[in-house]
PyMOL Python script that loads the backbone (N, CA, C, O; Angstrom):
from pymol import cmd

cmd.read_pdbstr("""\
ATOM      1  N   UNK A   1       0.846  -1.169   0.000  1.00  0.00           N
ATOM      2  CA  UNK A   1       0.000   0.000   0.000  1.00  0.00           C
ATOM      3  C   UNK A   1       0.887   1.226   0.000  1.00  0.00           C
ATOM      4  O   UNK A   1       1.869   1.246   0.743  1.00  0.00           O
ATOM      5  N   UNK A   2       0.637   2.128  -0.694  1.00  0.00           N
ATOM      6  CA  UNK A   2       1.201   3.442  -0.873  1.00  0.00           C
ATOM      7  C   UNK A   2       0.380   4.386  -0.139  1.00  0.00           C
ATOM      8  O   UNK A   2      -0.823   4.466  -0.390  1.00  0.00           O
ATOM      9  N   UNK A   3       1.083   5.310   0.995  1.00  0.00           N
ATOM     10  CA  UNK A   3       0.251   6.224   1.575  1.00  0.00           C
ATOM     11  C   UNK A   3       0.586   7.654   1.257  1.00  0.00           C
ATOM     12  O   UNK A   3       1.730   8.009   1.541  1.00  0.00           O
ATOM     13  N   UNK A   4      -0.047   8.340   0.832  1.00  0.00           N
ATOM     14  CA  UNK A   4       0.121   9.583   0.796  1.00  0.00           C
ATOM     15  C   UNK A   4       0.980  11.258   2.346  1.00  0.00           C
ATOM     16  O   UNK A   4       0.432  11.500   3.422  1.00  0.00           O
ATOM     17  N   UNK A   5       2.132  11.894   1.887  1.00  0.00           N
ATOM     18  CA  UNK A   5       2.249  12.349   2.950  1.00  0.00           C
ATOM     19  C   UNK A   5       1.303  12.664   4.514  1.00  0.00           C
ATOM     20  O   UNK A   5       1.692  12.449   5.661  1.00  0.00           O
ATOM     21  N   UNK A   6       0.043  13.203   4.085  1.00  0.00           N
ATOM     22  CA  UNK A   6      -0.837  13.380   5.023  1.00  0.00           C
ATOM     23  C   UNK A   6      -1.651  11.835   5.754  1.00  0.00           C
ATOM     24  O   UNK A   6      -2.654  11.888   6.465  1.00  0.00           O
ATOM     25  N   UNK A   7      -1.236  11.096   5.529  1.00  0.00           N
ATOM     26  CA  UNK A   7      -1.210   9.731   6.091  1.00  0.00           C
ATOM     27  C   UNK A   7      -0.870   9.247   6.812  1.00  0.00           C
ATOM     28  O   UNK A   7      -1.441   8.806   7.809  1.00  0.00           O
ATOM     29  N   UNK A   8       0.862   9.168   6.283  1.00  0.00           N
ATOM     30  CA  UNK A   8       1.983   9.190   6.957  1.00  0.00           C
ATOM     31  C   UNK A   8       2.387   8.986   8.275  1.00  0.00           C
ATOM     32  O   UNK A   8       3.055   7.983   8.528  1.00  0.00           O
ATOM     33  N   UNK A   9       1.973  10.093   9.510  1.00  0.00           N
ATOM     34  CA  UNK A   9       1.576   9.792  10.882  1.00  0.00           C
ATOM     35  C   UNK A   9       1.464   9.352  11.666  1.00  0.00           C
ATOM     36  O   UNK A   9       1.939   9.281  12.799  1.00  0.00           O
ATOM     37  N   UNK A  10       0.319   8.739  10.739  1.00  0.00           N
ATOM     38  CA  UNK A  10      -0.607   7.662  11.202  1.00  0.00           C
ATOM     39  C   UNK A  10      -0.384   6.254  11.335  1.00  0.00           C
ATOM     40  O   UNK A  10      -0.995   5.385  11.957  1.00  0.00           O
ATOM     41  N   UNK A  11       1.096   6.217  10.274  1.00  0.00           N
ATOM     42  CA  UNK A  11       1.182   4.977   9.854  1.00  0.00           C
ATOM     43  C   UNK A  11       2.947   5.013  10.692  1.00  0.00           C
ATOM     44  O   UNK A  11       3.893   4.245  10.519  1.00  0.00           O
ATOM     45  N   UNK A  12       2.885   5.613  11.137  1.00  0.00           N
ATOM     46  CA  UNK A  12       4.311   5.445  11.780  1.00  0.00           C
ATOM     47  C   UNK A  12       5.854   6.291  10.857  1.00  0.00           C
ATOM     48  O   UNK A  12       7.071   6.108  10.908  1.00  0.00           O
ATOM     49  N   UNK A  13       5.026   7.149  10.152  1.00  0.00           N
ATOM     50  CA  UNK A  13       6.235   7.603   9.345  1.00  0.00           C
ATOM     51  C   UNK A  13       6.133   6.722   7.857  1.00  0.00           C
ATOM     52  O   UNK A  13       6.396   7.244   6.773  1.00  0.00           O
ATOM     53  N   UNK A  14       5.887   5.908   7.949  1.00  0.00           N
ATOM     54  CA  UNK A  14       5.762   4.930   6.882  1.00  0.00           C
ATOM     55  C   UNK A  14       5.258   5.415   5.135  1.00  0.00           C
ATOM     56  O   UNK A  14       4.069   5.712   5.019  1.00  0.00           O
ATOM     57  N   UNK A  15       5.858   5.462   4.257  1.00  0.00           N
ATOM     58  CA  UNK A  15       5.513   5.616   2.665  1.00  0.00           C
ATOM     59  C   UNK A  15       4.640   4.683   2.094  1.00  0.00           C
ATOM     60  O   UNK A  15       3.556   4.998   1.603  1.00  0.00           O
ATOM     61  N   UNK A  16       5.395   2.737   2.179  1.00  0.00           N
ATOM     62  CA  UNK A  16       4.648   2.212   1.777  1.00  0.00           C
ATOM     63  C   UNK A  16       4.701   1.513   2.695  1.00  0.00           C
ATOM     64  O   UNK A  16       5.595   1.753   3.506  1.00  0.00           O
ATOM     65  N   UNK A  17       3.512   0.032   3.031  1.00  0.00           N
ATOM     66  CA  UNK A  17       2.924  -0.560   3.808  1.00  0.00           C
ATOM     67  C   UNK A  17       3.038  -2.396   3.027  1.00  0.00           C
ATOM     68  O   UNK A  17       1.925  -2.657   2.572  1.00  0.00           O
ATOM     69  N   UNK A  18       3.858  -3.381   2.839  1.00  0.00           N
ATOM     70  CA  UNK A  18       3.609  -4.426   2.351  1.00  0.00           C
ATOM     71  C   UNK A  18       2.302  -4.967   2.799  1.00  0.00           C
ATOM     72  O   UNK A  18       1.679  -4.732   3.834  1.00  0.00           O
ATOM     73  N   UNK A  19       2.016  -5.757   1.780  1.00  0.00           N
ATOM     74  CA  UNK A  19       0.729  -6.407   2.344  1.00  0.00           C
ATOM     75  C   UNK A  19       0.810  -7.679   1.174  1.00  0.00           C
ATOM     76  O   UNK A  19       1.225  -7.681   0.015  1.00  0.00           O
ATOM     77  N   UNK A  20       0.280  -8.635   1.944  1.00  0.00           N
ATOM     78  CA  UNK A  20       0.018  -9.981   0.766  1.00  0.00           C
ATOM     79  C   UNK A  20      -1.111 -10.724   0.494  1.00  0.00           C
ATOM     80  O   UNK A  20      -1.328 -11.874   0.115  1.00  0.00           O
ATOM     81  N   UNK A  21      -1.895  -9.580   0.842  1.00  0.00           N
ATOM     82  CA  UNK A  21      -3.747  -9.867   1.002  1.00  0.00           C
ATOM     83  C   UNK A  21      -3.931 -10.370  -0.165  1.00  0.00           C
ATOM     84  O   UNK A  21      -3.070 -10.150  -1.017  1.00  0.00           O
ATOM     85  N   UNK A  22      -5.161 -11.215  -0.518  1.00  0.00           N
ATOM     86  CA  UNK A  22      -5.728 -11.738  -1.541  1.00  0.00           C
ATOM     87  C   UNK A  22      -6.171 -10.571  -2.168  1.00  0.00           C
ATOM     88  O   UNK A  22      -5.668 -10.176  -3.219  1.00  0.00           O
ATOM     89  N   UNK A  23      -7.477  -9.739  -1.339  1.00  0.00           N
ATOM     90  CA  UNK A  23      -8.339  -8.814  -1.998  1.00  0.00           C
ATOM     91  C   UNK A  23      -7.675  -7.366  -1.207  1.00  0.00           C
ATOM     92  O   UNK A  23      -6.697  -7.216  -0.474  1.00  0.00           O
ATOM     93  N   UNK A  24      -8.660  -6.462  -1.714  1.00  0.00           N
ATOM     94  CA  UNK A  24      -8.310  -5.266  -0.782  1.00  0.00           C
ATOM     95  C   UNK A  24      -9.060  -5.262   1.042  1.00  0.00           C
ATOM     96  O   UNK A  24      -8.522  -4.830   2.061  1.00  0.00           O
ATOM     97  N   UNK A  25     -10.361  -5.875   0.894  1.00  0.00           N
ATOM     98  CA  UNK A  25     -10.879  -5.616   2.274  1.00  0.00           C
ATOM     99  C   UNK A  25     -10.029  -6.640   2.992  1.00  0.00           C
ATOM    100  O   UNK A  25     -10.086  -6.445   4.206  1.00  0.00           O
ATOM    101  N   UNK A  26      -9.302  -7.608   2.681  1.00  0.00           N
ATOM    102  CA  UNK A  26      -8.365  -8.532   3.384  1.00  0.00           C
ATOM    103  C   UNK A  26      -7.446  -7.436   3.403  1.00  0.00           C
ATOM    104  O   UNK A  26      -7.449  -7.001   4.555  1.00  0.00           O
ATOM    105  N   UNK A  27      -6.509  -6.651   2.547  1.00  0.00           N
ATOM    106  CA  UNK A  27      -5.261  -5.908   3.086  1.00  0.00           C
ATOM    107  C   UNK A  27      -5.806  -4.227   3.851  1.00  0.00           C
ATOM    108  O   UNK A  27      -5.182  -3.166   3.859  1.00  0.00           O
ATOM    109  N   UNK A  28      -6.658  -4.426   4.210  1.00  0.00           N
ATOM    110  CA  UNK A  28      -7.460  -3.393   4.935  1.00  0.00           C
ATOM    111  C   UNK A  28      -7.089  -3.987   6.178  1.00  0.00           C
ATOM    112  O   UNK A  28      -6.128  -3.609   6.847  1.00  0.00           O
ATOM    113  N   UNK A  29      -8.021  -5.118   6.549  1.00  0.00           N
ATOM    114  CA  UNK A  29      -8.355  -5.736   7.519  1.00  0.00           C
ATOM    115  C   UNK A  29      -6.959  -6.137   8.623  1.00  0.00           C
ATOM    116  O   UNK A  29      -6.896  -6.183   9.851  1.00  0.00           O
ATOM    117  N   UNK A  30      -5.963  -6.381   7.579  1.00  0.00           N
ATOM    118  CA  UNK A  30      -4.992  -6.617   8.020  1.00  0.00           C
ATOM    119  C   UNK A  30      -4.058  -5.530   8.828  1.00  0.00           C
ATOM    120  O   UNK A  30      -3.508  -5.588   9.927  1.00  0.00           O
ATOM    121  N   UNK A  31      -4.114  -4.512   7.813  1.00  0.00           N
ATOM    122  CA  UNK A  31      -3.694  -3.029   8.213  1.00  0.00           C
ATOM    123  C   UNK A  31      -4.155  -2.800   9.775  1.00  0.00           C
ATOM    124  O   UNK A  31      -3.442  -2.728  10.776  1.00  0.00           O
ATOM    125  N   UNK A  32      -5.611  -2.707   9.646  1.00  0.00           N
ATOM    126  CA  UNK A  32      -6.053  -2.759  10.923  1.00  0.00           C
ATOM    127  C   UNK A  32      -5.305  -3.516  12.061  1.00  0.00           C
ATOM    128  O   UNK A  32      -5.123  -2.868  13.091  1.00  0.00           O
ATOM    129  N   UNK A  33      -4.948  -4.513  12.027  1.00  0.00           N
ATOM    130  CA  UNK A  33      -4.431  -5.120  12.983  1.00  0.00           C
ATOM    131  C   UNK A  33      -2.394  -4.720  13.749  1.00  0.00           C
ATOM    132  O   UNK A  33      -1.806  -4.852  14.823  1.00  0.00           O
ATOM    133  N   UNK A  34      -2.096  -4.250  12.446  1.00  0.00           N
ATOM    134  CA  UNK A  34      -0.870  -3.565  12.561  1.00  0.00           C
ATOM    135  C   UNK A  34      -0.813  -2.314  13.180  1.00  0.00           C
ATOM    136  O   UNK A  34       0.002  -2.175  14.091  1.00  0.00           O
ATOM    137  N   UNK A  35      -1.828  -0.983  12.718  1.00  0.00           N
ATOM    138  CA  UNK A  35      -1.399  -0.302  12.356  1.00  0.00           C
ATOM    139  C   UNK A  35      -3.261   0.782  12.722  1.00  0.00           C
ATOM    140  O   UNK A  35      -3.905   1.540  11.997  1.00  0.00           O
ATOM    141  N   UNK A  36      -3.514   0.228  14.331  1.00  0.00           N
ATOM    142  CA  UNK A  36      -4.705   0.619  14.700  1.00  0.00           C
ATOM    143  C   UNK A  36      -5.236   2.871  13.604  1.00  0.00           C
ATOM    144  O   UNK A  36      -5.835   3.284  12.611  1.00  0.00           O
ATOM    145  N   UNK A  37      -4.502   3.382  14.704  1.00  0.00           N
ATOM    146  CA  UNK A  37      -4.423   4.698  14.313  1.00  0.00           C
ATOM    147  C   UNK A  37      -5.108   4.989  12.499  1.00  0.00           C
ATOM    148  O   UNK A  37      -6.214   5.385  12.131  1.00  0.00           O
ATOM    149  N   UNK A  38      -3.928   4.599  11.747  1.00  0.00           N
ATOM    150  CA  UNK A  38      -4.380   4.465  10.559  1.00  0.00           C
ATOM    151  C   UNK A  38      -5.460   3.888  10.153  1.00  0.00           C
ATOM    152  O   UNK A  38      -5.966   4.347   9.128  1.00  0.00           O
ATOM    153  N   UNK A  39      -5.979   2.980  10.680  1.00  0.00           N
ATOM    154  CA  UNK A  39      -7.429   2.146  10.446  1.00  0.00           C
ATOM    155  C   UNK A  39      -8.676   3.137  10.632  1.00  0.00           C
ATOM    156  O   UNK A  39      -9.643   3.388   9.912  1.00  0.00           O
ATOM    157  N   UNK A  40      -8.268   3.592  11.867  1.00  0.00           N
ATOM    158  CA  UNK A  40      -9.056   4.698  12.123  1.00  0.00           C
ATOM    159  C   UNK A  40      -9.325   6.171  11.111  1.00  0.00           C
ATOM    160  O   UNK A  40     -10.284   6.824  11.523  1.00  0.00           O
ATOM    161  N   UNK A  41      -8.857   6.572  10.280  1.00  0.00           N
ATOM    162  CA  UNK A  41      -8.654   7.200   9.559  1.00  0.00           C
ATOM    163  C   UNK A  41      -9.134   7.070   8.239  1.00  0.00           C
ATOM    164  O   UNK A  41      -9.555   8.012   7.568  1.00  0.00           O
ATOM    165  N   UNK A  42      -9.045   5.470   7.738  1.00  0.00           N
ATOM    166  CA  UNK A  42      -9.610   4.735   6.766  1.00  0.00           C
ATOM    167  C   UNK A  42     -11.154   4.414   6.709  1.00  0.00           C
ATOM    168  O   UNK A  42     -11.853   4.729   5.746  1.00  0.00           O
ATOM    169  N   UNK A  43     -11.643   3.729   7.876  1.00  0.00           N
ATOM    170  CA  UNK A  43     -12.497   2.790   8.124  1.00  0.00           C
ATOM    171  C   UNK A  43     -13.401   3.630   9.192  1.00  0.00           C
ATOM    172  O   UNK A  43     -12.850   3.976  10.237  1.00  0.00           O
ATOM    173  N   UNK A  44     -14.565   3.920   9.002  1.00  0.00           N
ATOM    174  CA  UNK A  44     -15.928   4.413   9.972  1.00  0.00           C
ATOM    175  C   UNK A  44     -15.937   2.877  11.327  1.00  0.00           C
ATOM    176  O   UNK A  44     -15.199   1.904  11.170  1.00  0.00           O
ATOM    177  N   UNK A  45     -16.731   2.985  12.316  1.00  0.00           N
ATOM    178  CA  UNK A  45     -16.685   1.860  13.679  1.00  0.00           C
ATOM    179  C   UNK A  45     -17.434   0.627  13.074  1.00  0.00           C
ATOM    180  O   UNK A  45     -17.334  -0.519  13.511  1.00  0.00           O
ATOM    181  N   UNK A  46     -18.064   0.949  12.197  1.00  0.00           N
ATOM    182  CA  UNK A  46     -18.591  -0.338  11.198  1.00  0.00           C
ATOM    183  C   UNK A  46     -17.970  -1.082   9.946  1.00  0.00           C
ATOM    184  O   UNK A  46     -18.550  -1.815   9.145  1.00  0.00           O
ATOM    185  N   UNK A  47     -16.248  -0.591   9.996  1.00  0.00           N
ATOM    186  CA  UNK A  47     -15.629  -0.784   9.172  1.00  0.00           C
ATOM    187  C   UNK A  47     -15.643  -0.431   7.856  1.00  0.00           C
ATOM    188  O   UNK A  47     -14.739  -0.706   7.067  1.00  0.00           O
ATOM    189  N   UNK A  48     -16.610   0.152   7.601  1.00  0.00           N
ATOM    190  CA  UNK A  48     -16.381   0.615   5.932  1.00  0.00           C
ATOM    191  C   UNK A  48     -15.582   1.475   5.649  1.00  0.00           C
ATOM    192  O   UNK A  48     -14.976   2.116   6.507  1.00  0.00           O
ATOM    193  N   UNK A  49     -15.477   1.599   4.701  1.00  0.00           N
ATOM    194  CA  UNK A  49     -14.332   2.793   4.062  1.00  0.00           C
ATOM    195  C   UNK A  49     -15.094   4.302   4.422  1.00  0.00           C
ATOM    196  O   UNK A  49     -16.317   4.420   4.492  1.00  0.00           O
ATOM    197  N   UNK A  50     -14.335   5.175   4.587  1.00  0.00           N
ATOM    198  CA  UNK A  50     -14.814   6.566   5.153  1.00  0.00           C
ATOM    199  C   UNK A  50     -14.983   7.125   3.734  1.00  0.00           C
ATOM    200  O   UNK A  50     -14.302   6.750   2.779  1.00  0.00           O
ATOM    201  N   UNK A  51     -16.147   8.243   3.667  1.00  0.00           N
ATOM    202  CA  UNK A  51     -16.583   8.476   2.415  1.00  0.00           C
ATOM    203  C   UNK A  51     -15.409   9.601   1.483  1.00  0.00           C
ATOM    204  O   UNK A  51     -15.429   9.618   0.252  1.00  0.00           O
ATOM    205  N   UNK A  52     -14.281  10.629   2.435  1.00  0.00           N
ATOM    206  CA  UNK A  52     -13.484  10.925   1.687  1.00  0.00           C
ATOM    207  C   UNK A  52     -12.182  10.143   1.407  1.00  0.00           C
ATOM    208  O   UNK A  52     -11.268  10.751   0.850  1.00  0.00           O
ATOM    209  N   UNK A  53     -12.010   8.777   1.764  1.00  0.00           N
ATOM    210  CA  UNK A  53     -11.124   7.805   1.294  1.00  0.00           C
ATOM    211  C   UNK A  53     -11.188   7.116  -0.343  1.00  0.00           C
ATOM    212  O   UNK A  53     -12.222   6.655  -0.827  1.00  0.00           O
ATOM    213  N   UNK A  54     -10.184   7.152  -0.874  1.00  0.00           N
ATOM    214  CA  UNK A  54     -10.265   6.502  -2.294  1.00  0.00           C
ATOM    215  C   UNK A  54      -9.401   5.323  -2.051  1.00  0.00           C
ATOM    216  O   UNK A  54      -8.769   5.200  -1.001  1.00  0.00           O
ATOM    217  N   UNK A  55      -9.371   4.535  -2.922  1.00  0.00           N
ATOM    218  CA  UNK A  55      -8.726   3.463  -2.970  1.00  0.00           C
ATOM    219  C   UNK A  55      -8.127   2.784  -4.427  1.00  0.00           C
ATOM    220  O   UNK A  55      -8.808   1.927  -4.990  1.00  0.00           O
ATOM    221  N   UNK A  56      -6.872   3.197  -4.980  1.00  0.00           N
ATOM    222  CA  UNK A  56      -6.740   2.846  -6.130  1.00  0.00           C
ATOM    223  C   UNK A  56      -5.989   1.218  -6.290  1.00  0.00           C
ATOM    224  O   UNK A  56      -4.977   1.027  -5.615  1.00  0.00           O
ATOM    225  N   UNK A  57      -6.490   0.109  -7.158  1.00  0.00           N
ATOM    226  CA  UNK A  57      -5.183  -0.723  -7.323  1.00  0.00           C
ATOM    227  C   UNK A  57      -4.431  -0.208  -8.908  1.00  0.00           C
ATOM    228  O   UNK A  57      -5.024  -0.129  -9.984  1.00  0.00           O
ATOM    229  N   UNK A  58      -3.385   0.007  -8.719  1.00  0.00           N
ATOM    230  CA  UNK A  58      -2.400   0.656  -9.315  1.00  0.00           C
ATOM    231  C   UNK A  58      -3.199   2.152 -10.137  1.00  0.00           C
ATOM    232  O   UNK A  58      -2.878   3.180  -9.540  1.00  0.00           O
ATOM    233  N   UNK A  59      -3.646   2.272 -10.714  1.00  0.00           N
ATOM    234  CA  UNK A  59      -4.703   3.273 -11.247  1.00  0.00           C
ATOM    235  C   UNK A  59      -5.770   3.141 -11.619  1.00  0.00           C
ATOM    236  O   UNK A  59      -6.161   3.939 -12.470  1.00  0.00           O
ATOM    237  N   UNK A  60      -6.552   2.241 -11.211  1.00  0.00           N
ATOM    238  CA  UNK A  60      -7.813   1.761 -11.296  1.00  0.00           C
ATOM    239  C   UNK A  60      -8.712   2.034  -9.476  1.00  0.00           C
ATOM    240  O   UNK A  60      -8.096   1.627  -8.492  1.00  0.00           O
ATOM    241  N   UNK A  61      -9.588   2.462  -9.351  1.00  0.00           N
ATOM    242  CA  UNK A  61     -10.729   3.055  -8.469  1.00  0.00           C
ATOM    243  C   UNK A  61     -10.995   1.826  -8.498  1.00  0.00           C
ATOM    244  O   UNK A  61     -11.136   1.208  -9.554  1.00  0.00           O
ATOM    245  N   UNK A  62     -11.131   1.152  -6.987  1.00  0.00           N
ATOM    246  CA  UNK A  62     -11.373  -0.356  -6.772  1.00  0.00           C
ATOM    247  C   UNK A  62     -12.722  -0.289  -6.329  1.00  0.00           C
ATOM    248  O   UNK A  62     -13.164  -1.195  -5.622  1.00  0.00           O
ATOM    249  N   UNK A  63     -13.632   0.955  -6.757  1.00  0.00           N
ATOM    250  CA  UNK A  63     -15.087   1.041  -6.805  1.00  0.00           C
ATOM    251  C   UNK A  63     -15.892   1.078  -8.082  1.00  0.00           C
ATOM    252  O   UNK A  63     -17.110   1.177  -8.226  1.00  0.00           O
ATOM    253  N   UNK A  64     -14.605   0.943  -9.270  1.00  0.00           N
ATOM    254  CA  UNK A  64     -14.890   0.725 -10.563  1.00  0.00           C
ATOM    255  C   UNK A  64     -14.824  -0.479 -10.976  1.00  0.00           C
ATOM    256  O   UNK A  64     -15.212  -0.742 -12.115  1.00  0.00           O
ATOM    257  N   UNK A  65     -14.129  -1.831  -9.821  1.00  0.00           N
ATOM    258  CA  UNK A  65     -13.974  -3.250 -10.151  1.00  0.00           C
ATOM    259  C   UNK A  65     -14.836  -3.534  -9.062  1.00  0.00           C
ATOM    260  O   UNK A  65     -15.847  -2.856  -8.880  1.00  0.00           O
ATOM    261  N   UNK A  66     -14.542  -4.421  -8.366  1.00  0.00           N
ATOM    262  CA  UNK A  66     -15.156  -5.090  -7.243  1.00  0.00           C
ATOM    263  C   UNK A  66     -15.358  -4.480  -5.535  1.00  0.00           C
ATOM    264  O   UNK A  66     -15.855  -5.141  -4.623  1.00  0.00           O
ATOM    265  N   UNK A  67     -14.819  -3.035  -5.419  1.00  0.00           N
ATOM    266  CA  UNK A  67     -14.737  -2.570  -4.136  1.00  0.00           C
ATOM    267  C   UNK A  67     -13.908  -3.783  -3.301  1.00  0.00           C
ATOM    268  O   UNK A  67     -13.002  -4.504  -3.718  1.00  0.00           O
ATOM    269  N   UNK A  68     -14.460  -3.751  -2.155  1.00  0.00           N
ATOM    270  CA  UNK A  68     -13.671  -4.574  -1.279  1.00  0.00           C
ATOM    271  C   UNK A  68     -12.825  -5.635  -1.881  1.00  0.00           C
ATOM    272  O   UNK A  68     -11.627  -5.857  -1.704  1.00  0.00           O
ATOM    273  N   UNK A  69     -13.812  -6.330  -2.733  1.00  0.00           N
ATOM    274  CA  UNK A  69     -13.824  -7.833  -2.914  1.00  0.00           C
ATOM    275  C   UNK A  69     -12.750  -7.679  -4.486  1.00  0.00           C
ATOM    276  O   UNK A  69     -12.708  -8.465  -5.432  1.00  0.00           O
ATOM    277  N   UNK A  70     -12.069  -6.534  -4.311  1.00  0.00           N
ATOM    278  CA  UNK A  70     -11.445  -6.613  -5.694  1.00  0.00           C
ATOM    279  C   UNK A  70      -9.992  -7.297  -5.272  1.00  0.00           C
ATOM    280  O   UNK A  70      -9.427  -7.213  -4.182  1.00  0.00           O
ATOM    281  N   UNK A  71      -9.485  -8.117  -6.668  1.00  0.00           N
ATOM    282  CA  UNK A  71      -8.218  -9.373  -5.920  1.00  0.00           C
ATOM    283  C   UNK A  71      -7.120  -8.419  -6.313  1.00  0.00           C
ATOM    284  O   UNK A  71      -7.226  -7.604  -7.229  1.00  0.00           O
ATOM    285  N   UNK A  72      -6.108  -8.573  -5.587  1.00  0.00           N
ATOM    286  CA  UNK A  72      -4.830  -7.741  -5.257  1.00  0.00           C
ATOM    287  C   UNK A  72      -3.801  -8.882  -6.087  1.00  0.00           C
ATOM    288  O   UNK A  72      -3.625  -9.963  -5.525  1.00  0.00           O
ATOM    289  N   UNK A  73      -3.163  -8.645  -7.354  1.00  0.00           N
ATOM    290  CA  UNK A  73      -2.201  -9.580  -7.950  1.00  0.00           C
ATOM    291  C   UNK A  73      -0.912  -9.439  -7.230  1.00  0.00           C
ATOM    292  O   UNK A  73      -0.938  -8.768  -6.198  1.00  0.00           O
ATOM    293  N   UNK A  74      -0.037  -9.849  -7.525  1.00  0.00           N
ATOM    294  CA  UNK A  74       1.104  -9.918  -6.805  1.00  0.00           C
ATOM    295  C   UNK A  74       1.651  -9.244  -7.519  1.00  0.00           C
ATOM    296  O   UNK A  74       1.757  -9.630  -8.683  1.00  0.00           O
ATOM    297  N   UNK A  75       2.282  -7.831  -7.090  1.00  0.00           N
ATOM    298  CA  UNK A  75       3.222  -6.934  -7.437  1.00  0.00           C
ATOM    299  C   UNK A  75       2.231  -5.996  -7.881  1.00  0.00           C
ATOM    300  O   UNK A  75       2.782  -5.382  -8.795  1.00  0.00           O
ATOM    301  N   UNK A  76       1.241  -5.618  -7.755  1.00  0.00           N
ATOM    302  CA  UNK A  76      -0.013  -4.391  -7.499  1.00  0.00           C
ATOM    303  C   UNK A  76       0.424  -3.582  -6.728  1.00  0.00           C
ATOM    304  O   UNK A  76       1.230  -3.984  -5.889  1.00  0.00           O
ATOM    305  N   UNK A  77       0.078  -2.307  -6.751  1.00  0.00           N
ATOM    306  CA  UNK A  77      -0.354  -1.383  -5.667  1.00  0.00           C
ATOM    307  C   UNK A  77      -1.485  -0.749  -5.038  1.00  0.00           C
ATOM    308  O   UNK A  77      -2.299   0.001  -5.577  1.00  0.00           O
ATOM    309  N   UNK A  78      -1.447  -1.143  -3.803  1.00  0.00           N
ATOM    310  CA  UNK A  78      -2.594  -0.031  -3.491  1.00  0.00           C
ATOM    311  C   UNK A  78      -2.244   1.301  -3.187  1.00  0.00           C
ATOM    312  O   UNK A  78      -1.275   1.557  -2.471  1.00  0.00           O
ATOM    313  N   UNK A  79      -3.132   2.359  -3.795  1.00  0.00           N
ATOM    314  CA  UNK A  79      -2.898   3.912  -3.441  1.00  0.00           C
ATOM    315  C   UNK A  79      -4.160   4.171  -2.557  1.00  0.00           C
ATOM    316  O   UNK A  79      -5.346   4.003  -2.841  1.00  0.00           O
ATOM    317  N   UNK A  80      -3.652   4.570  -1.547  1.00  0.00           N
ATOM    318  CA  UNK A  80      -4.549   5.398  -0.387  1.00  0.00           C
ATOM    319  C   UNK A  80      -4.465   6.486  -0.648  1.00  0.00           C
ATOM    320  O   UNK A  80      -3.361   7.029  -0.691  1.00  0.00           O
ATOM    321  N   UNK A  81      -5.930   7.332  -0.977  1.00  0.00           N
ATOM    322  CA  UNK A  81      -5.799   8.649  -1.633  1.00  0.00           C
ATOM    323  C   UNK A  81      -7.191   9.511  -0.841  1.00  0.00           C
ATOM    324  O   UNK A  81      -8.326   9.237  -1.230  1.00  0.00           O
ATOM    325  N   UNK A  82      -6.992  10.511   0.235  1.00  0.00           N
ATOM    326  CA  UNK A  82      -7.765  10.947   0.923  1.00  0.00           C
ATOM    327  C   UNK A  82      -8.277  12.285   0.454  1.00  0.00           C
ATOM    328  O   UNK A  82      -7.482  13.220   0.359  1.00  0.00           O
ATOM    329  N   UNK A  83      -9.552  12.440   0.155  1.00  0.00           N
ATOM    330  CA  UNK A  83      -9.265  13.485  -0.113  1.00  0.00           C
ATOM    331  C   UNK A  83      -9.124  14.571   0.267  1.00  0.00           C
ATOM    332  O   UNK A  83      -9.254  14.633   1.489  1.00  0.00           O
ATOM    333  N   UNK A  84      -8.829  15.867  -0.388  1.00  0.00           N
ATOM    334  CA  UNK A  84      -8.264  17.363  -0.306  1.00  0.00           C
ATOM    335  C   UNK A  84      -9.594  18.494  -0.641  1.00  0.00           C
ATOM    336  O   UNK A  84     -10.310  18.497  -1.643  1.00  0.00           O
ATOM    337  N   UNK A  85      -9.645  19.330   0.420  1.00  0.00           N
ATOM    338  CA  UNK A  85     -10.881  20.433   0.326  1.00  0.00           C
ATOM    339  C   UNK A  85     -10.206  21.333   1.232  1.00  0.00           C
ATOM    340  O   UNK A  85      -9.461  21.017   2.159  1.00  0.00           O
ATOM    341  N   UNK A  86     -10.566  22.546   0.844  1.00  0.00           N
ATOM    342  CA  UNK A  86     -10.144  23.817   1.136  1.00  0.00           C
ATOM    343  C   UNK A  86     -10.316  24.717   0.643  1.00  0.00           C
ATOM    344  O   UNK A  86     -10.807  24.748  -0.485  1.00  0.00           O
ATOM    345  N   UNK A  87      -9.994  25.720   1.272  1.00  0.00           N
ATOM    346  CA  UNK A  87     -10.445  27.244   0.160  1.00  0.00           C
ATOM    347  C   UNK A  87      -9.226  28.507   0.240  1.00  0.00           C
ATOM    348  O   UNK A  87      -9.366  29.543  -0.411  1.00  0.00           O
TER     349      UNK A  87
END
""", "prot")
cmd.dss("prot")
cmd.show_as("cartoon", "prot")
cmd.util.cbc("prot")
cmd.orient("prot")
């Protein structure tokens, strides 16, 4: 998983995040267990994805394939991409 600077933090300083999940809600799920803080940030108390969170595998919107249930190939990326508002 690739995190964006404003992420970062959360994740311990961390850029990218290995993961060897099948799908994405498996390398979510997993995250979670590493890496509480950041989960929190991602994921609402019912676990879903928070509505300004994106989720790309390599440049594809994994709400344009399968959402959760989309399969993670080996040597993919995920991009964690939060979004940005301001004035």
């Amino acid at each position: 998983m690739v995190l964006p600077a404003v992420l970062r933090p959360a994740a311990g300083g961390l850029r990218e995040i290995p993961t060897e999940a099948a799908t994405v809600g498996q390398a979510l799920d997993l995250l979670a267990g590493q890496l509480p803080l950041l989960e929190r940030r991602l994921r609402d108390e019912r676990g879903r994805l928070r509505q300004h969170v994106r989720i790309y595998l390599d440049s594809d919107d994994i709400f344009d394939l399968a959402g959760m249930d989309t399969p993670v190939p080996p040597g993919a990326k995920l991009h964690i991409v939060p979004a940005v508002s301001g004035g």
